[in-house]
ROLUM-956092 format. One line per field, with one value per atom (N, C-alpha, C): x, y, z; residue in three letters. Coordinates in Angstrom, 2 decimals. Example, Ala and Ser with C-alpha at 12.3 -4.5 7.8 and 13.67 -1.06 7.14 Angstrom:
2
px = (13.19 / 12.30 / 13.20 / 12.85 / 13.67 / 12.90)
py = (-5.69 / -4.50 / -3.30 / -2.25 / -1.06 / 0.03)
pz = (7.80 / 7.80 / 7.80 / 7.08 / 7.14 / 7.87)
residu = (ALA / ALA / ALA / SER / SER / SER)
END
This chain:
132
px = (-11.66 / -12.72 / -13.56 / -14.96 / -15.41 / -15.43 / -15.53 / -15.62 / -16.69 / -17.90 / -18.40 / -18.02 / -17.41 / -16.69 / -16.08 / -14.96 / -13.79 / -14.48 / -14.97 / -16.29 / -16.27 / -16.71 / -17.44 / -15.92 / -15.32 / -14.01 / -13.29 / -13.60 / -12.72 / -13.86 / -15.35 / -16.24 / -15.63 / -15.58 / -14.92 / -14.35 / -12.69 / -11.83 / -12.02 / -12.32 / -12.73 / -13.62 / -14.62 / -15.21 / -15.16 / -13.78 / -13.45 / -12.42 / -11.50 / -10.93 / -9.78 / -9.10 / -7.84 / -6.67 / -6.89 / -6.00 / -6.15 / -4.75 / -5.19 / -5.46 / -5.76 / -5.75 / -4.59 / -3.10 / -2.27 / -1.71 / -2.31 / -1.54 / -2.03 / -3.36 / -4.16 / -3.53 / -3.11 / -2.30 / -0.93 / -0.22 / 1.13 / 0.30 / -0.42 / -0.62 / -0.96 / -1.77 / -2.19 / -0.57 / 0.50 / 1.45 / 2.56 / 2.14 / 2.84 / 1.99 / 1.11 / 0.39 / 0.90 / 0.86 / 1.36 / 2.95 / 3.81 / 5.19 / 4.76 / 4.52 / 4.13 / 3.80 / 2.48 / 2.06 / 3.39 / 3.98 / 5.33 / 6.20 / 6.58 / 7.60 / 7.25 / 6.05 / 5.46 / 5.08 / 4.84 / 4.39 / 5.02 / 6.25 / 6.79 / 5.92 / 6.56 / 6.58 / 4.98 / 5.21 / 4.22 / 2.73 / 1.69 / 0.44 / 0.32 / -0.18 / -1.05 / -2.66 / -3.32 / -4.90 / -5.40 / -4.71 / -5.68 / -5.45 / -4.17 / -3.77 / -4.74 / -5.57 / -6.73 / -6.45 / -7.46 / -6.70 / -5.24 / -4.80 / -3.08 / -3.31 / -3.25 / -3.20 / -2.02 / -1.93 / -0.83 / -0.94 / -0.25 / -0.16 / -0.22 / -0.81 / -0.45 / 1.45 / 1.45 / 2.93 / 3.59 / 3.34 / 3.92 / 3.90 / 2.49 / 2.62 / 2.67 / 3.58 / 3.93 / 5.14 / 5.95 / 7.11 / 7.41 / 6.54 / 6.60 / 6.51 / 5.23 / 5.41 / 6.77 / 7.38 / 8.63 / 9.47 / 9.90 / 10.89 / 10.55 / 9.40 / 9.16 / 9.16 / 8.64 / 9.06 / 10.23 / 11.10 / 13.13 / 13.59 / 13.01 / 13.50 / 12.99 / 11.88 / 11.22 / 12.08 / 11.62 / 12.01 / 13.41 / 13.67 / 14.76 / 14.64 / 16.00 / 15.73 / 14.61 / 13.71 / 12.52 / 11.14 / 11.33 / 10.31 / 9.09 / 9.67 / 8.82 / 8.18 / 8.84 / 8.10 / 6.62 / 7.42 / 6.50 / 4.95 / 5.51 / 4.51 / 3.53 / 4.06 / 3.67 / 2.80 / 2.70 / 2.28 / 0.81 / 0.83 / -0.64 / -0.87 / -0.32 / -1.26 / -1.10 / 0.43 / 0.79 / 2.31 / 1.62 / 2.92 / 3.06 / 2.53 / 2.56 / 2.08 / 2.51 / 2.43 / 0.70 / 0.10 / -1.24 / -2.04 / -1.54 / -2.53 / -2.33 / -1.66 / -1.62 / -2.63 / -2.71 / -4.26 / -5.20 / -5.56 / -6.50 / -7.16 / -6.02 / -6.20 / -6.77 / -6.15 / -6.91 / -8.09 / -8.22 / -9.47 / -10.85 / -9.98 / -11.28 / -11.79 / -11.13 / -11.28 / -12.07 / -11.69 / -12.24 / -13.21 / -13.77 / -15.25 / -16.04 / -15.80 / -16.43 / -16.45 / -15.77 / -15.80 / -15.02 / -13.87 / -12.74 / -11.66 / -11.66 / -10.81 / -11.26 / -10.71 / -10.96 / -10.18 / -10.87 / -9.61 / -9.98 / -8.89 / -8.96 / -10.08 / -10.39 / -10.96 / -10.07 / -8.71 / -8.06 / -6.91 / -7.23 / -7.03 / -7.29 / -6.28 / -7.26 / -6.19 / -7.22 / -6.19 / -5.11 / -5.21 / -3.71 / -2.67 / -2.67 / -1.87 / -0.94 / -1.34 / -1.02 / 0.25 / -0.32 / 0.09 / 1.78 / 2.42 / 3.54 / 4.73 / 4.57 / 4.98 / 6.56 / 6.62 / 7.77 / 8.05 / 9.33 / 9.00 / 9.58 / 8.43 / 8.80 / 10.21 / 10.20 / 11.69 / 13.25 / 13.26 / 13.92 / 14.14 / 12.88 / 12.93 / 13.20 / 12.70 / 12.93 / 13.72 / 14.99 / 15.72 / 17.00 / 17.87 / 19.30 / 20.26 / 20.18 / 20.56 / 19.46 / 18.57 / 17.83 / 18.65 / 18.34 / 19.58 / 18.46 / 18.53 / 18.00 / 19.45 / 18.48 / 19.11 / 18.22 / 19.63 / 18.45 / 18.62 / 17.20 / 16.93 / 17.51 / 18.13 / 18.38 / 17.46)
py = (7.42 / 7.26 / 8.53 / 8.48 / 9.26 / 10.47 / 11.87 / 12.72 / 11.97 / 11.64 / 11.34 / 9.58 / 9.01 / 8.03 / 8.21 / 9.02 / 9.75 / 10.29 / 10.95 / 11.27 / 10.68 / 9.47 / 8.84 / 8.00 / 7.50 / 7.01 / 7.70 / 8.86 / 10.40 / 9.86 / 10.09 / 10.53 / 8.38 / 7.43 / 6.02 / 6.10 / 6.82 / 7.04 / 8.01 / 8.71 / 9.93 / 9.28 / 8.46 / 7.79 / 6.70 / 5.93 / 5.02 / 5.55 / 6.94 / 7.14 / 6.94 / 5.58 / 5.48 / 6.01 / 5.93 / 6.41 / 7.52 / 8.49 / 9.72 / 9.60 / 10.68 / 10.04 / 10.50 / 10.95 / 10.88 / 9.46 / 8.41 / 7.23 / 6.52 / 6.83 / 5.80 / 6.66 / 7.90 / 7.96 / 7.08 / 6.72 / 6.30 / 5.10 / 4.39 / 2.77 / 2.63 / 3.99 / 3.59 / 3.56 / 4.48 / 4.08 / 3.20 / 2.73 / 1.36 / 0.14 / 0.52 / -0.92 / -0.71 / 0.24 / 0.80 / 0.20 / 0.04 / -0.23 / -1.21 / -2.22 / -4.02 / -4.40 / -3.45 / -4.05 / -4.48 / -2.82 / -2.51 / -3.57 / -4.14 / -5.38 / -6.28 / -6.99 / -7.90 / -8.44 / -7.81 / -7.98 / -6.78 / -5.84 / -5.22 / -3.79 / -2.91 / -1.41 / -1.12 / -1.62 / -1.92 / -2.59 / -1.07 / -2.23 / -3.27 / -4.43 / -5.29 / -5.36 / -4.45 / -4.65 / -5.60 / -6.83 / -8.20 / -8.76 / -8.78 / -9.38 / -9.34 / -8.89 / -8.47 / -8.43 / -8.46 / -8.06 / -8.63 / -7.42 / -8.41 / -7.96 / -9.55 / -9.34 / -9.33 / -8.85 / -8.70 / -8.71 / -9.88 / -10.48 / -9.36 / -9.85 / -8.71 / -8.55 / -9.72 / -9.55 / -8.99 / -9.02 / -8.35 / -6.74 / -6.62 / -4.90 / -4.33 / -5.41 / -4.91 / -4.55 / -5.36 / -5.11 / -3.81 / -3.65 / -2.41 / -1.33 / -1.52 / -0.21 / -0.11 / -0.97 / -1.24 / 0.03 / -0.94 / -0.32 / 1.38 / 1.45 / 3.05 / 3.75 / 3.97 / 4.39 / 4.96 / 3.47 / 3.46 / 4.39 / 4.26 / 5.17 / 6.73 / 7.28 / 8.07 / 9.07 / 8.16 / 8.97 / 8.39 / 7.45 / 7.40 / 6.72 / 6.92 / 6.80 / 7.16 / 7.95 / 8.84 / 8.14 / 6.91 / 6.25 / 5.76 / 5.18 / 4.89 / 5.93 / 7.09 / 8.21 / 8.89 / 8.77 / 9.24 / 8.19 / 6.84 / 5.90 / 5.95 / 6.25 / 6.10 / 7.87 / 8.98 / 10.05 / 9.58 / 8.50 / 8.03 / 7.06 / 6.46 / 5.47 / 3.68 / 3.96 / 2.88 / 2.30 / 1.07 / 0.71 / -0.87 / -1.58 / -2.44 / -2.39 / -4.23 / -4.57 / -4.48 / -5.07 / -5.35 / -4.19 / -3.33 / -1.25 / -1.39 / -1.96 / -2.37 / -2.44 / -3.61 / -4.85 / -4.13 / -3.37 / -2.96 / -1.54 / -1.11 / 0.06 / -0.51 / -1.78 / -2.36 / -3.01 / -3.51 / -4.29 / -3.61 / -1.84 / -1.12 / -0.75 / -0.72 / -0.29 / -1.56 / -2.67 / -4.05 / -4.00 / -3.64 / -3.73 / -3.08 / -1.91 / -0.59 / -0.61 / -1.71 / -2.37 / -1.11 / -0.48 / 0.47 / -0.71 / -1.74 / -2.67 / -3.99 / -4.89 / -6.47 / -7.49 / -8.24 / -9.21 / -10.80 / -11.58 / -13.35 / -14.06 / -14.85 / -16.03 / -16.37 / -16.69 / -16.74 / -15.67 / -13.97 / -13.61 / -13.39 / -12.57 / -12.67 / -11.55 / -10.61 / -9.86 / -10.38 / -11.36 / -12.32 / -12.48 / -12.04 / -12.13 / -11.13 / -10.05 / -8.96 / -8.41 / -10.02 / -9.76 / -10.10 / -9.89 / -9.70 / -9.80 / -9.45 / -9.35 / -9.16 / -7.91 / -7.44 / -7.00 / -6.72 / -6.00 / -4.51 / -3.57 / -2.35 / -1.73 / -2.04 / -1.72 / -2.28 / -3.32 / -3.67 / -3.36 / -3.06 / -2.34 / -1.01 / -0.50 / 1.26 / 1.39 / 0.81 / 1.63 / 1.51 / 2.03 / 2.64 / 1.73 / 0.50 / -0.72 / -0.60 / 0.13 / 0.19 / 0.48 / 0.18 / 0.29 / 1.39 / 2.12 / 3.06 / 3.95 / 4.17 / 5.10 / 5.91 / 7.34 / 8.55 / 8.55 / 8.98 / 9.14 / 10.90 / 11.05 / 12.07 / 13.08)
pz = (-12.80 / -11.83 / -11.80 / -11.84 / -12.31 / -10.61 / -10.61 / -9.14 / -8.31 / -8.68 / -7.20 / -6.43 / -7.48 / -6.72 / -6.20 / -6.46 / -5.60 / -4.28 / -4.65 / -3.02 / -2.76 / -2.76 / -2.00 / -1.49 / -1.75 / -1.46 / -0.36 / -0.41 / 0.03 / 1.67 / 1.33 / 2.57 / 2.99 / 2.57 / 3.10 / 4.14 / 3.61 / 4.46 / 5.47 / 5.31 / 6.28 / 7.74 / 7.23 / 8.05 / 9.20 / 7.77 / 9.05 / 9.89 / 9.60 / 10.58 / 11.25 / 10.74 / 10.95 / 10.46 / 8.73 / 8.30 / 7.49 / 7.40 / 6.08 / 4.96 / 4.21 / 2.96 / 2.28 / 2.63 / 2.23 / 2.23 / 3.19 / 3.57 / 2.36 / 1.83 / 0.58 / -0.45 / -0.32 / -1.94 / -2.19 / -0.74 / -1.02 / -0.77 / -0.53 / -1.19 / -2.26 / -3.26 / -4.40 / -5.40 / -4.72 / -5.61 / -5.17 / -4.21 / -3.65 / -4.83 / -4.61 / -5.80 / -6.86 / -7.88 / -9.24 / -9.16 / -8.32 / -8.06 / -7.87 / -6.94 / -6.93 / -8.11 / -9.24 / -10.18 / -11.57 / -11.06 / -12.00 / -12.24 / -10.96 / -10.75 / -10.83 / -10.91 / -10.90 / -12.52 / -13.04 / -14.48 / -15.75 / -15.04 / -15.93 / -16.21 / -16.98 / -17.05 / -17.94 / -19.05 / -20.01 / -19.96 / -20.04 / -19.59 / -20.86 / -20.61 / -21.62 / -21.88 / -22.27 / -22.72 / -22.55 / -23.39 / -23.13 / -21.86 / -21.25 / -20.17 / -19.11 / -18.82 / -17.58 / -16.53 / -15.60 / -13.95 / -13.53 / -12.92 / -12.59 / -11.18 / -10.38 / -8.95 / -7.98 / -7.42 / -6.22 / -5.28 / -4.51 / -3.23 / -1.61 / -1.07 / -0.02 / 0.61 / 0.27 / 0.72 / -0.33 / -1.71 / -2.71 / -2.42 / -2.15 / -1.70 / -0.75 / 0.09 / 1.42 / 1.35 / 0.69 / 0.03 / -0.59 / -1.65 / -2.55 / -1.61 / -0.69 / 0.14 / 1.05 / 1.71 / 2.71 / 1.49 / -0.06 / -0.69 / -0.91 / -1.49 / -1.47 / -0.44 / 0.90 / 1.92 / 2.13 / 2.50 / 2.26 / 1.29 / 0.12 / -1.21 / -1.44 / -0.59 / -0.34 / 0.77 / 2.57 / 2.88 / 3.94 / 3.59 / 4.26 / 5.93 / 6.35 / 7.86 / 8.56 / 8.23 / 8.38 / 7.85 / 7.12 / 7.11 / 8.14 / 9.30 / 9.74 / 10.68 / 11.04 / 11.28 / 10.44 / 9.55 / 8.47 / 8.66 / 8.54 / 8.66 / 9.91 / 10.80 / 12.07 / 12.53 / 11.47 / 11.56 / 10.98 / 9.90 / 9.18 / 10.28 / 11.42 / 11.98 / 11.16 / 10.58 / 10.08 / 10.64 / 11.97 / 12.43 / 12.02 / 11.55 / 11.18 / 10.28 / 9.17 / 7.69 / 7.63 / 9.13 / 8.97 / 8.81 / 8.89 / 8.59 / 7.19 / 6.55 / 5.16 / 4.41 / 5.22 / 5.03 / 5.34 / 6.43 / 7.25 / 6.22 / 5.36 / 4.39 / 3.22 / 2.59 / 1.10 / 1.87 / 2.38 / 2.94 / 3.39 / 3.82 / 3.73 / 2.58 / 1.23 / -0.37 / -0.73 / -0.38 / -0.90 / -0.29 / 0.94 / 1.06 / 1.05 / 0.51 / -0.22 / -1.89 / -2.38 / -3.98 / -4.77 / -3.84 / -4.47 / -5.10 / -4.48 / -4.98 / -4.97 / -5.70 / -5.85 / -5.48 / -4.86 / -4.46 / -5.16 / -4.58 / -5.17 / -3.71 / -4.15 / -2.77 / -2.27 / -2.77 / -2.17 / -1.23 / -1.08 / -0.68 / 0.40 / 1.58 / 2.87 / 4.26 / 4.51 / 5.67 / 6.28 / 6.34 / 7.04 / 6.38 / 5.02 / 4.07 / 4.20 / 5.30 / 5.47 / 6.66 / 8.20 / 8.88 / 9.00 / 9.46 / 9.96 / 8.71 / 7.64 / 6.32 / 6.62 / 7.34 / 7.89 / 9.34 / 9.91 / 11.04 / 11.14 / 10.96 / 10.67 / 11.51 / 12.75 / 13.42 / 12.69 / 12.01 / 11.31 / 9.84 / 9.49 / 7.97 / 7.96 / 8.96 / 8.82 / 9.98 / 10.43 / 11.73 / 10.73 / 11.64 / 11.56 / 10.59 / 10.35 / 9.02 / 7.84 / 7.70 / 6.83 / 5.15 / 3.44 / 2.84 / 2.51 / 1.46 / 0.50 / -0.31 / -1.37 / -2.47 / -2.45 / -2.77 / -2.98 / -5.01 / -4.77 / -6.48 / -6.79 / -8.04 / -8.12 / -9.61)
residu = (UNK / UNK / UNK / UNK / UNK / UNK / UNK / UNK / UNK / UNK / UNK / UNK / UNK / UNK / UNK / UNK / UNK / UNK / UNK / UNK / UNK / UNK / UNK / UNK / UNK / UNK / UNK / UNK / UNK / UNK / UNK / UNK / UNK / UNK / UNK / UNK / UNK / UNK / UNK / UNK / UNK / UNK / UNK / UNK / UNK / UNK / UNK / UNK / UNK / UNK / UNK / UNK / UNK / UNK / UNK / UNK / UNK / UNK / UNK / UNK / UNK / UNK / UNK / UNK / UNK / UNK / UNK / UNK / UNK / UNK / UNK / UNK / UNK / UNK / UNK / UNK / UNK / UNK / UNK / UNK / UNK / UNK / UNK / UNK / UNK / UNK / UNK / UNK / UNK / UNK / UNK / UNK / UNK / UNK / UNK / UNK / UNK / UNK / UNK / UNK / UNK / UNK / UNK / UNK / UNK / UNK / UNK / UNK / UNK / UNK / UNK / UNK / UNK / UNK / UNK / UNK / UNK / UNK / UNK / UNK / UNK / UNK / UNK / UNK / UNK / UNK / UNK / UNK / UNK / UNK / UNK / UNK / UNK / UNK / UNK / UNK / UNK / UNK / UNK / UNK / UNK / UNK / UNK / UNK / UNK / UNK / UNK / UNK / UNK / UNK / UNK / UNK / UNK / UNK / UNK / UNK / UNK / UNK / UNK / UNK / UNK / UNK / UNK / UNK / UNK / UNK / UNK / UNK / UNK / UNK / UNK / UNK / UNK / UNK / UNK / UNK / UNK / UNK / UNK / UNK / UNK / UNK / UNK / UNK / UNK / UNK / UNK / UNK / UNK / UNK / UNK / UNK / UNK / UNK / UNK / UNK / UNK / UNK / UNK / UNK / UNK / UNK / UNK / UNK / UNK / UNK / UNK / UNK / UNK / UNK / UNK / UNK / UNK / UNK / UNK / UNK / UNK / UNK / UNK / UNK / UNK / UNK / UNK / UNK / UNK / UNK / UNK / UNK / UNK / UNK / UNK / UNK / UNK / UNK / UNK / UNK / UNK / UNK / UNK / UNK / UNK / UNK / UNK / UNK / UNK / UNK / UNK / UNK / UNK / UNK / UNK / UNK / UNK / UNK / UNK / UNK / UNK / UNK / UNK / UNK / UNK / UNK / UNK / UNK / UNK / UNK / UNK / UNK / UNK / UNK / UNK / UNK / UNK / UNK / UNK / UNK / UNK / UNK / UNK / UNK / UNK / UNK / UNK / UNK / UNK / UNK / UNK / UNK / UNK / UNK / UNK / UNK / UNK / UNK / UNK / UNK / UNK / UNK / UNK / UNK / UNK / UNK / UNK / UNK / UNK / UNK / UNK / UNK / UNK / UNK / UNK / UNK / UNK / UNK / UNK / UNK / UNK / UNK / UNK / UNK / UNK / UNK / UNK / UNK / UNK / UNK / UNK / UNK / UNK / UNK / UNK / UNK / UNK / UNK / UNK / UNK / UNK / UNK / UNK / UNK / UNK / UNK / UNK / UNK / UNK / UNK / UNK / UNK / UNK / UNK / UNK / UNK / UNK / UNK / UNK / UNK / UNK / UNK / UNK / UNK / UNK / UNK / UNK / UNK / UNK / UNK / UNK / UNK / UNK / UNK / UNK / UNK / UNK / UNK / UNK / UNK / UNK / UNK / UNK / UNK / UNK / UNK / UNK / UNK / UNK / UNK / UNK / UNK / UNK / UNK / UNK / UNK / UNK / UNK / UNK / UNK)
END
């Protein structure tokens, strides 16, 4: 992506305000992990856009979090202003209408909502592995 897109992406988020932009680096590698599992390690050239469900990368983000930081996830989450699956949505949907990202017709913010329930994903039964 060339620097003044990144600007301009950078001055996006900044603008709308809700979230950091540490929170859009860990969704951009929450997607890279959805895309990972979804269609495997290996890009394919011809294969072309590979899309992923909002619930797919709600998921991905739930597991990285857990695998990240642990019991401490949803702290962490909740320091970006992300307490629900729908800040998810509310984060790609601001990229999608700034044309940082693309979506299906058949996609749609609701795809987003109640995916999980963060008290249950990130409290005290939560599973994770630490990576070594």
């Amino acid at each position: 992506m060339p620097d003044d897109a990144e600007n301009s992406m950078e001055e996006v988020i900044h603008k709308d305000g809700r979230y950091p932009l540490e929170a859009f680096a860990f969704l951009h590698e929450g997607l890279g992990s959805a895309v990972k599992a979804a269609y495997g390690a290996k890009p394919q050239p011809a294969a072309g856009p590979r899309h992923i469900s909002g619930r797919q990368l709600c998921l991905a983000l739930r597991d990285l979090a857990i695998q990240r930081w642990g019991l401490l996830a949803r702290t962490v989450l909740d320091r970006w202003n992300i307490r629900s699956t729908i800040d998810f949505g509310n984060m790609v949907y601001l990229l999608v209408n700034n044309d940082f990202m693309k979506k299906t017709d058949e996609d749609s913010l609701e795809d987003f909502r109640d995916v999980f329930n963060f008290e249950q994903a990130f409290g005290q039964n939560c599973k994770f592995e630490m990576k070594e």
